[in-house]
C-alpha positions as CSV (number, residue, x, y, z in Angstrom):
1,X,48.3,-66.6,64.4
2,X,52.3,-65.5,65.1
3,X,53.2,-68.2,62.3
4,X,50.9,-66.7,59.8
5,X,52.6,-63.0,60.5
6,X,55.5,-64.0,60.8
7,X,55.5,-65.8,57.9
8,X,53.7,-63.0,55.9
9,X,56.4,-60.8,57.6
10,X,59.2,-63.2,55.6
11,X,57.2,-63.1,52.7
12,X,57.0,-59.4,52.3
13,X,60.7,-59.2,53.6
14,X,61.9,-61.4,50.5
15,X,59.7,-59.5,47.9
16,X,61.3,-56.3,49.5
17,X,64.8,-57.8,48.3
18,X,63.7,-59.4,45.0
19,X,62.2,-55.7,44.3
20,X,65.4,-53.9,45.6
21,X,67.7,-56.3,43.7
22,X,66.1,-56.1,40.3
23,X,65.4,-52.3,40.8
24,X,69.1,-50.6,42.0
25,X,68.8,-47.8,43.4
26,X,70.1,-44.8,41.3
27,X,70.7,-40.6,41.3
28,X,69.4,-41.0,37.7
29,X,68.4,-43.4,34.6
30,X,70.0,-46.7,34.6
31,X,70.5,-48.2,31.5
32,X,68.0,-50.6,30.7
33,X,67.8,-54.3,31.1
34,X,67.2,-57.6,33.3
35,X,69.3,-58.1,36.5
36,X,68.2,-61.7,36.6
37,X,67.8,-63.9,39.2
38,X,68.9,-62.5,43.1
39,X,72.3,-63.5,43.6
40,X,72.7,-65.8,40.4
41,X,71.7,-62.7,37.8
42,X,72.3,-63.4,34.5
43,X,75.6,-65.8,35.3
44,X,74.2,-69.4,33.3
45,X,73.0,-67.2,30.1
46,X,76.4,-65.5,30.1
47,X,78.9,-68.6,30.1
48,X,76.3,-70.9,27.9
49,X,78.6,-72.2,24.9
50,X,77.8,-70.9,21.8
51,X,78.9,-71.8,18.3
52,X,78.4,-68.3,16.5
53,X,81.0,-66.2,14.5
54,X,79.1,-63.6,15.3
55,X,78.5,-61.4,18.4
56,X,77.7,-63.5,21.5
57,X,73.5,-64.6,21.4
58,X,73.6,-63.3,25.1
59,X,74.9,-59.9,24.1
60,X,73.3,-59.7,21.0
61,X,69.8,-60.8,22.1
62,X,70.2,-57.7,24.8
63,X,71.2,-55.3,22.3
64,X,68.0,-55.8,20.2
65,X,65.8,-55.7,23.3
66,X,67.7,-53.0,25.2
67,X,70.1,-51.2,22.7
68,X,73.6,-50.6,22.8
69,X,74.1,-50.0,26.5
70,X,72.1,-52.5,28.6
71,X,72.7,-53.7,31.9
72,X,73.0,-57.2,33.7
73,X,74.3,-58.8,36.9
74,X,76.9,-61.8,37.0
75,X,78.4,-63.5,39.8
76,X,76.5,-61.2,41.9
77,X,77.5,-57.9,40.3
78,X,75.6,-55.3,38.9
79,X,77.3,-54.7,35.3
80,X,76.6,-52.5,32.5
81,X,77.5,-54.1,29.4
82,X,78.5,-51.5,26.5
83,X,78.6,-52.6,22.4
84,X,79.0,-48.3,22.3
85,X,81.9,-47.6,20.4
86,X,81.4,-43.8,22.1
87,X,81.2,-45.6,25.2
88,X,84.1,-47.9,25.0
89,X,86.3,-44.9,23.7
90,X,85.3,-42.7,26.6
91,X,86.1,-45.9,29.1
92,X,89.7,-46.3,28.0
93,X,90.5,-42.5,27.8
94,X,89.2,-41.8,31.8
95,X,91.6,-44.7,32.8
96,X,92.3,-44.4,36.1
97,X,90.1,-41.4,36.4
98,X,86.9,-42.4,36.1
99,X,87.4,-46.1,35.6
100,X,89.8,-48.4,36.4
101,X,90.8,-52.3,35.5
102,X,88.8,-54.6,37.4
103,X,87.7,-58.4,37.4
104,X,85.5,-60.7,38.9
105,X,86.2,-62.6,42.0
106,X,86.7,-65.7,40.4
107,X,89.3,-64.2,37.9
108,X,91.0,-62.7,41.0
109,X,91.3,-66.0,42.0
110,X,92.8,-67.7,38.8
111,X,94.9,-65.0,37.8
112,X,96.1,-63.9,41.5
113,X,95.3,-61.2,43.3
114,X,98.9,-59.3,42.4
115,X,98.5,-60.2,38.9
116,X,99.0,-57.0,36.6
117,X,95.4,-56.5,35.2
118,X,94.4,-55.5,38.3
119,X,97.0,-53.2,39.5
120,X,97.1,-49.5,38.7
121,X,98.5,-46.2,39.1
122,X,102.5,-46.3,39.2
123,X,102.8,-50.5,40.2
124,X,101.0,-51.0,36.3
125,X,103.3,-49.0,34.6
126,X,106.1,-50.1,36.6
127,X,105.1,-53.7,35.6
128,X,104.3,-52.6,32.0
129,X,108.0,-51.3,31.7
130,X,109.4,-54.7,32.9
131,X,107.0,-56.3,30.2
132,X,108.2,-53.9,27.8
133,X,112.3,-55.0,28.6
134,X,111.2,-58.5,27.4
135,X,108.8,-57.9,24.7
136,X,109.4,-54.1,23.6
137,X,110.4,-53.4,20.2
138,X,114.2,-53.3,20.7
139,X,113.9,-56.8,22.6
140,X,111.7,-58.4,19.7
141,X,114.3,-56.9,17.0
142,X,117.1,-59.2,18.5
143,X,114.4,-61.9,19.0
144,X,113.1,-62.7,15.1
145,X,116.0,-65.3,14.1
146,X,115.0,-67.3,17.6
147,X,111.2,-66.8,16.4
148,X,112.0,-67.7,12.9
149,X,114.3,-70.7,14.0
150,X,111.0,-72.1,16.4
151,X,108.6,-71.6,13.1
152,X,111.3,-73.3,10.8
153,X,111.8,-76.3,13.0
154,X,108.5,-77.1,13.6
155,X,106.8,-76.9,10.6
156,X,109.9,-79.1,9.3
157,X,108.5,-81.6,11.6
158,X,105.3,-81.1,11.5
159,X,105.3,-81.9,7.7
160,X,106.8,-85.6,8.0
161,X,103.8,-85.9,10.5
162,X,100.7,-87.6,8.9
163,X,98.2,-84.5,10.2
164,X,99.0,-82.1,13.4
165,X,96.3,-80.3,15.2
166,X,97.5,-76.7,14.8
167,X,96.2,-75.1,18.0
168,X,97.6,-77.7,20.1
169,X,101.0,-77.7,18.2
170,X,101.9,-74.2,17.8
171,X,101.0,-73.6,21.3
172,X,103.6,-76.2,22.4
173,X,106.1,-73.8,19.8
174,X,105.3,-71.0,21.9
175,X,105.2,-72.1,25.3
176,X,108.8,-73.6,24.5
177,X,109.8,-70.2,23.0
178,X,108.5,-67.9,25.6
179,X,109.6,-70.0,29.0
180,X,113.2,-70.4,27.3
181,X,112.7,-66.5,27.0
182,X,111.3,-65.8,30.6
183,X,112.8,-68.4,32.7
184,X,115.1,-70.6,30.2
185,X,112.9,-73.3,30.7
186,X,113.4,-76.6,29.5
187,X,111.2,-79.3,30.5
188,X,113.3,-82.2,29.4
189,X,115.5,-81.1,32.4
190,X,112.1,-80.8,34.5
191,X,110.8,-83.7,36.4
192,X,107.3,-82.1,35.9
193,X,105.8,-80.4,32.6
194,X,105.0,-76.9,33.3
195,X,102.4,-76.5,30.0
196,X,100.5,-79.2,31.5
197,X,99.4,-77.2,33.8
198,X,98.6,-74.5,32.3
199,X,96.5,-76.7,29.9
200,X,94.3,-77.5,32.8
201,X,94.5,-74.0,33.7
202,X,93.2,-73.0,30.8
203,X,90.4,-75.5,30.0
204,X,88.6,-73.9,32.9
205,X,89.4,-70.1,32.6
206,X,86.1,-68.7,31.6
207,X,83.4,-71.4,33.1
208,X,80.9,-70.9,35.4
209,X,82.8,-70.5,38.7
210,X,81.6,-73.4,40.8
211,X,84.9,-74.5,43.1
212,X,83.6,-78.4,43.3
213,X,86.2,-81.4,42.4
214,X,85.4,-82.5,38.9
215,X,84.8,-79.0,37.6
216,X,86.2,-77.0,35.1
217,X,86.8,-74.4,37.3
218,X,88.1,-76.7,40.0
219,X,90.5,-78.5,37.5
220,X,91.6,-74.4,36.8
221,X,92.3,-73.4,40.1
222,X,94.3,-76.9,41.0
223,X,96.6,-76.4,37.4
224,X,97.2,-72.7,38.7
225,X,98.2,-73.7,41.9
226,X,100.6,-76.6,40.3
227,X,102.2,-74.1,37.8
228,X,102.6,-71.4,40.8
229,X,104.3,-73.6,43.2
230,X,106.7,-74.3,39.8
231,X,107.0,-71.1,39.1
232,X,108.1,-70.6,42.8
233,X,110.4,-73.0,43.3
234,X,112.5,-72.3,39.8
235,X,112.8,-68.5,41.4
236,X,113.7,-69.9,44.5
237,X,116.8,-72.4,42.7
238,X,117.9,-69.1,40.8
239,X,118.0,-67.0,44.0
240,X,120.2,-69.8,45.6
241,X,122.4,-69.9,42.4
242,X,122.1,-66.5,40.8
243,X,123.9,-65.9,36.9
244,X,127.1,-63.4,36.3
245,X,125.0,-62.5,33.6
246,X,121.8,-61.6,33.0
247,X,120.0,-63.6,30.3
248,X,116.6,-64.0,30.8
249,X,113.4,-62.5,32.9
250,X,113.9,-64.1,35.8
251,X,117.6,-62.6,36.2
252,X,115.7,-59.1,35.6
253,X,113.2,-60.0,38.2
254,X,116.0,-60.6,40.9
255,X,117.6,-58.1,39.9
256,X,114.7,-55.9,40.9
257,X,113.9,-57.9,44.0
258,X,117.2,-57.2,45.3
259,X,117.6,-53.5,44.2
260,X,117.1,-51.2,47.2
261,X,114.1,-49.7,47.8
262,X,112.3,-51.7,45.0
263,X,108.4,-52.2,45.6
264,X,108.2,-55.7,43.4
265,X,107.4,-58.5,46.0
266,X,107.5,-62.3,45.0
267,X,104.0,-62.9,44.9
268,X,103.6,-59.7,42.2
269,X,106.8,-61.2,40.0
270,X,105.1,-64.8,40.1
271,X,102.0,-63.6,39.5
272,X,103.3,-61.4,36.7
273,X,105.2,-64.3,35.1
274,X,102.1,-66.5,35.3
275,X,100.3,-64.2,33.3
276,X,102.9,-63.6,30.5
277,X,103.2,-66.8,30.3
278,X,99.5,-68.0,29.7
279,X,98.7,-64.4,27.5
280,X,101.9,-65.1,25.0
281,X,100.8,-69.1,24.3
282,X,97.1,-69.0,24.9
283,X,96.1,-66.4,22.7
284,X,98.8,-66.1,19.7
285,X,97.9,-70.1,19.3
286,X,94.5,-69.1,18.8
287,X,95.5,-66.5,16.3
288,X,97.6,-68.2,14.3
289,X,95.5,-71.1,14.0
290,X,92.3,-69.1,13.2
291,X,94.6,-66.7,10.1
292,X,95.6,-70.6,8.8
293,X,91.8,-71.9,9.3
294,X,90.7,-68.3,6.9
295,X,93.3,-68.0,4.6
296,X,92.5,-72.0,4.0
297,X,89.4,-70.7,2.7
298,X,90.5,-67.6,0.4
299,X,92.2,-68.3,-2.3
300,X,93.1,-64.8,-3.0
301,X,94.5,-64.1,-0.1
302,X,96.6,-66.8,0.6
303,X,98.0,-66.0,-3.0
304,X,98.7,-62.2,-2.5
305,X,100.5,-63.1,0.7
306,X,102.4,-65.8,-0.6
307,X,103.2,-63.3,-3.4
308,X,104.5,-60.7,-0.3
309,X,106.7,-63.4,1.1
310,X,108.3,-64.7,-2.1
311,X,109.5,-61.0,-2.9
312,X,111.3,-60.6,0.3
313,X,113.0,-63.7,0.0
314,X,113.9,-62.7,-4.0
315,X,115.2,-59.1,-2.9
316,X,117.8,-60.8,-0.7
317,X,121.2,-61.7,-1.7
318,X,120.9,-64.8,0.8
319,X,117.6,-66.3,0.8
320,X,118.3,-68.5,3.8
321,X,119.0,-65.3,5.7
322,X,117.1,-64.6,9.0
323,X,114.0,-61.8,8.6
324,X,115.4,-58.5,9.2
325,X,113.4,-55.8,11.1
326,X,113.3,-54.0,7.8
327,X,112.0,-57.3,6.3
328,X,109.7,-57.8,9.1
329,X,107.8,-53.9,9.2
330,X,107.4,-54.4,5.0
331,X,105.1,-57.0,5.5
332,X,101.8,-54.3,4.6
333,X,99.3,-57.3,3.2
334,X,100.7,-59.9,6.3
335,X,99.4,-57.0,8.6
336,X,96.4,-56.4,7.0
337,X,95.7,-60.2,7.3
338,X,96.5,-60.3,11.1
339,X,94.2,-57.4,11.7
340,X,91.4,-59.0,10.2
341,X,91.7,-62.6,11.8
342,X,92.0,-60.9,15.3
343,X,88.6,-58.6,14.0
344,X,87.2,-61.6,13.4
345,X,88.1,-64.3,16.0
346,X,87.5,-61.6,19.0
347,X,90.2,-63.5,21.4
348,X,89.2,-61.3,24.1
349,X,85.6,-61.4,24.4
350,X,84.8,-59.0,27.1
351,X,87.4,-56.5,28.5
352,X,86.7,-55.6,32.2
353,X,86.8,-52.0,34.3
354,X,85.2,-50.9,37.5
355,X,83.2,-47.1,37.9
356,X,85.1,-44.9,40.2
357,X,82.8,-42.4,40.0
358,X,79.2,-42.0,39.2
359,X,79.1,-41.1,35.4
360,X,76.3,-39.2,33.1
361,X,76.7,-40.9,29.5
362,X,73.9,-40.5,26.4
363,X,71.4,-40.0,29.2
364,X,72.1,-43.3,31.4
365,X,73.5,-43.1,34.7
366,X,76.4,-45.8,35.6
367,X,76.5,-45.8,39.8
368,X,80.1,-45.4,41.3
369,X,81.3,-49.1,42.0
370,X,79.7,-50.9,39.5
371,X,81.4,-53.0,37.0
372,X,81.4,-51.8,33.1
373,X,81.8,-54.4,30.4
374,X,83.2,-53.5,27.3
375,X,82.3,-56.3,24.6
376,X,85.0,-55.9,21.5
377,X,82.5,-58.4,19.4
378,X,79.7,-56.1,19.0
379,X,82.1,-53.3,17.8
380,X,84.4,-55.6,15.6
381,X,80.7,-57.2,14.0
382,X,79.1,-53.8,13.4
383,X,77.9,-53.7,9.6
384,X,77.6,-50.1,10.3
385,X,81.2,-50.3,10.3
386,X,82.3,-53.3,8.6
387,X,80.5,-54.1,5.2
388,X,79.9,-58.1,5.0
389,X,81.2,-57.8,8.8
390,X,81.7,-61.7,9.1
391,X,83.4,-62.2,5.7
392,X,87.3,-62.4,6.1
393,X,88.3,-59.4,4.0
394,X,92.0,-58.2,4.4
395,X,91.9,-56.0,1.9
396,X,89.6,-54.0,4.3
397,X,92.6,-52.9,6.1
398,X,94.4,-51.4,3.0
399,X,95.7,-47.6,3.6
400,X,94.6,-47.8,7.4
401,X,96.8,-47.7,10.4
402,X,97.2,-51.5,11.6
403,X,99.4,-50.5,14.6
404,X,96.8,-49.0,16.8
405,X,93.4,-49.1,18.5
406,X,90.8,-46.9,17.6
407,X,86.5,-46.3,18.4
408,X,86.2,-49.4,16.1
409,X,89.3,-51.7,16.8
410,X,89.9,-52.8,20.0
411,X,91.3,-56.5,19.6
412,X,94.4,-55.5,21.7
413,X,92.1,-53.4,24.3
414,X,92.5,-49.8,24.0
415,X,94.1,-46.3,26.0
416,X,96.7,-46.7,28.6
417,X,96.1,-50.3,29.3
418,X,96.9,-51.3,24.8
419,X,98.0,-55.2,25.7
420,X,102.2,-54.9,25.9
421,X,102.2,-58.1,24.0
422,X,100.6,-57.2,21.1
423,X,104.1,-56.7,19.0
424,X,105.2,-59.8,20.6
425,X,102.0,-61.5,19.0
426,X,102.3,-60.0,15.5
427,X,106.1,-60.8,15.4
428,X,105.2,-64.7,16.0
429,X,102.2,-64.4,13.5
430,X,104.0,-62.5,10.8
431,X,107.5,-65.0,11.0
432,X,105.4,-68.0,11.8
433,X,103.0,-66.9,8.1
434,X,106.4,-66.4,6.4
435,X,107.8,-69.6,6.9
436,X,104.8,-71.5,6.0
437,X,103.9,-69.5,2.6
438,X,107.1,-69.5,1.5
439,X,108.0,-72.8,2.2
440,X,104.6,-75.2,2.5
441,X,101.2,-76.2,1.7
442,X,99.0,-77.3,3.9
443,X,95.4,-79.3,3.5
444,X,92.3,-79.0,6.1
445,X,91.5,-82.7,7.3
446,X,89.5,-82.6,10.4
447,X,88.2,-80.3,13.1
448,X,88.5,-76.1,13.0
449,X,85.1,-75.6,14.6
450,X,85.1,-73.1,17.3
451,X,83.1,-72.7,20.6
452,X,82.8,-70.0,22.9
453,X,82.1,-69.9,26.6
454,X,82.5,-66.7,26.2
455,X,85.9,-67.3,25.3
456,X,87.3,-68.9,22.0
457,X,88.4,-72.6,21.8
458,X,88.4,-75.5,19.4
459,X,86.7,-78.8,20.9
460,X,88.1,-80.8,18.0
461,X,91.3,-79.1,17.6
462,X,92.4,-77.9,13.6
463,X,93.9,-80.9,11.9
464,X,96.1,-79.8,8.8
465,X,98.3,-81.6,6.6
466,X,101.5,-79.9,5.7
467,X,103.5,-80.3,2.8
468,X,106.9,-79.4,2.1
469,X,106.7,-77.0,-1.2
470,X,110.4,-78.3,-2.8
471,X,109.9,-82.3,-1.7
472,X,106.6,-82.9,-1.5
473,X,107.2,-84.4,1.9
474,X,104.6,-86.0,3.6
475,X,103.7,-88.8,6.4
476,X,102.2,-91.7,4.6
């Protein structure tokens, strides 16, 4: 008799919880949607791989059922997921008023719990300056002949190779670039190889979080830990024998450390470099491989921005010169064609911010605390917006402002937090474009398909073989 109540007491305490959990409690009208199974929510739909161009199946399946503004729960978190251009606009704008950066758990955990995406207030755009002495404007206009040099080099090698998997390869150019730039790394004087880890890193950044040996994510938090200690150790060898003169990021980091009164700690600067690190070679790879991959397949494009190229190197009076910074902010159609590729490849797949306070929006109610998902896909996919939205179509672009995020462009996020790297990434795209139009020709062979899971990668790499325009070289 006591089993059977207090087993019907168990059973009616569990459907009490199974009710509560997929029925939140609110001060008005949620947004609608599933939150999935207690606990687990929605987590396995979200990370399946998909091989789509076009807006994730998980989020676009929701938006047909739900509509624009739906909710969910992953990794145990209640989330409202927003494809509302309205919506995302209104997010960025109450930065750190009614919203502020935020990540899961498990990102806390990869990225570090100091990292910069999830500070705010005065530490973020104390960080965001330091960025900005690096990879500001003034910094990048001294930069371009090093950028140009890296470009030149490699594709000179590249093209006595029989085929090179472009993602893989132009990473490797831009790890090399940017650690020589940050820490003057150089890992033929390095007993271990710093990209390495990061690879590893990398392979398990957006997986389903399960922290058990032999797992992506596992394999993630172990390369993190590897390049960290690294990291650590190189800041510790420069502490011991500090420069006359500073020459790279690290000397500006010390510098800091030791000023008086400074609030930078070591964990935030190591964290901070980890992250600049992985952002400048992760993603501008990616970039550059998928505006090579599309412009492989347009004709017309590749032609009018070959033709763009060519006349900067004929209006010279040395054509072996380095790019200028007039030469560089010319380059209208190149622009046009790295707006379009980062439309379409959607790097960033989600973009991540936390409710500080409860908010009334096109009759939903979002509950203080919850997380808020903004998904750049659905925006950058709308036909409402986009004619032929999965077409690559530079000329789109033409007479609009390429330098800024808008309701409708958000491939380098959006209001306060706009990524600090973006002009770093459109310097190596543009100088990287301009010395393989002007110089090469280059044949698909194998590979270029894409997965996402949620975030872009290519399980077969992008193999190309490039030829040298004037010689004809080539790896037999």
């Amino acid at each position: 008799m006591w089993g059977l109540l207090l087993g019907a007491l168990v059973i009616i305490s569990i459907t009490h919880w199974v009710y509560r959990w997929r029925n939140p409690k609110c001060n008005g009208k949620l947004p609608p949607g599933s939150m999935g199974l207690p606990l687990l929510g929605e987590t396995l739909q979200f990370f399946a791989p998909n091989t789509s161009s076009d807006i994730p199946p998980f989020v676009k399946e929701r938006m047909k059922r739900y509509g624009p503004i739906f909710r969910t729960s992953l990794v145990g978190r209640p989330v409202v997921v927003s494809t509302d251009p309205d919506l995302n606009y209104f997010i960025f704008q109450q930065e750190g008023k009614l919203f502020q950066s935020w990540y899961p758990d498990t990102f806390m955990e990869i990225f570090g719990r100091q990292n910069v995406g999830s500070l705010h207030g005065f530490m973020y755009k104390y960080l965001k300056n330091m960025v900005l002495n690096v990879f500001g404007p003034e910094s990048l206009k001294k930069m371009l002949p090093e950028v140009q040099e890296a470009a030149c080099e490699r594709l000179q090698l590249w093209s006595h190779q029989g085929t090179v998997d472009l993602k893989e390869a132009t990473a490797s150019m831009i790890f090399d670039l940017t650690t020589k730039k940050l820490i003057s790394y150089d890992e033929k004087d390095s007993s271990e190889n710093l990209r390495e880890n990061f690879v590893a890193f990398m392979q398990g950044l957006i997986s389903f979080p399960l922290e058990i040996p032999g797992t992506a994510y596992h394999k993630c938090l172990q390369g993190r830990k590897r390049a960290m200690k690294l990291l650590g150790n190189l800041l510790h060898e420069r502490k011991a024998n500090p420069r006359k003169h500073q020459s790279d990021f690290f000397d500006y980091v010390l510098k800091e450390l030791q000023r008086e009164g400074s609030i930078l700690t070591e964990a935030i600067a190591l964290d901070l470099m980890f992250v600049l690190l992985f952002a400048s070679f992760e993603t501008t790879s990616l970039a550059i491989t998928m505006a090579v991959k599309f412009l492989s397949t347009n004709p017309l494009a590749l032609k009018q921005l070959t033709e763009e190229h060519e006349a900067i190197l004929k209006n010279r009076e040395n054509a072996d010169s380095s790019i200028t910074w007039k030469e560089y902010k010319s380059m209208t159609f190149t622009f046009q064609v790295i707006n379009e590729t980062v439309r379409l490849a959607n790097i960033v797949p989600v973009i991540f911010r936390k409710v500080l306070k409860e908010i009334q929006f096109k009759g939903y109610t979002i509950p203080a605390n919850w997380a808020v998902i903004v998904c750049p896909p659905a925006v950058h996919l709308n036909q409402a917006k986009y004619e032929d939205p999965l077409a690559f179509n530079p000329w789109r672009w033409k007479g609009q402002e390429t330098n800024t995020a808008s309701k409708n462009f958000m491939a380098f996020g959006g209001g306060m937090r706009f990524c600090v790297g973006t002009d770093f990434t459109k310097v190596q795209m543009a100088v990287f474009l301009h010395c393989l139009v002007t110089k090469y020709r280059w044949q698909a062979i194998k590979g270029g398909n894409t997965v996402r899971t949620p975030g872009l990668q290519f399980p077969n790499g992008y193999h190309i073989q490039i030829t040298n325009k004037e010689t004809g070289t080539k790896s037999t």
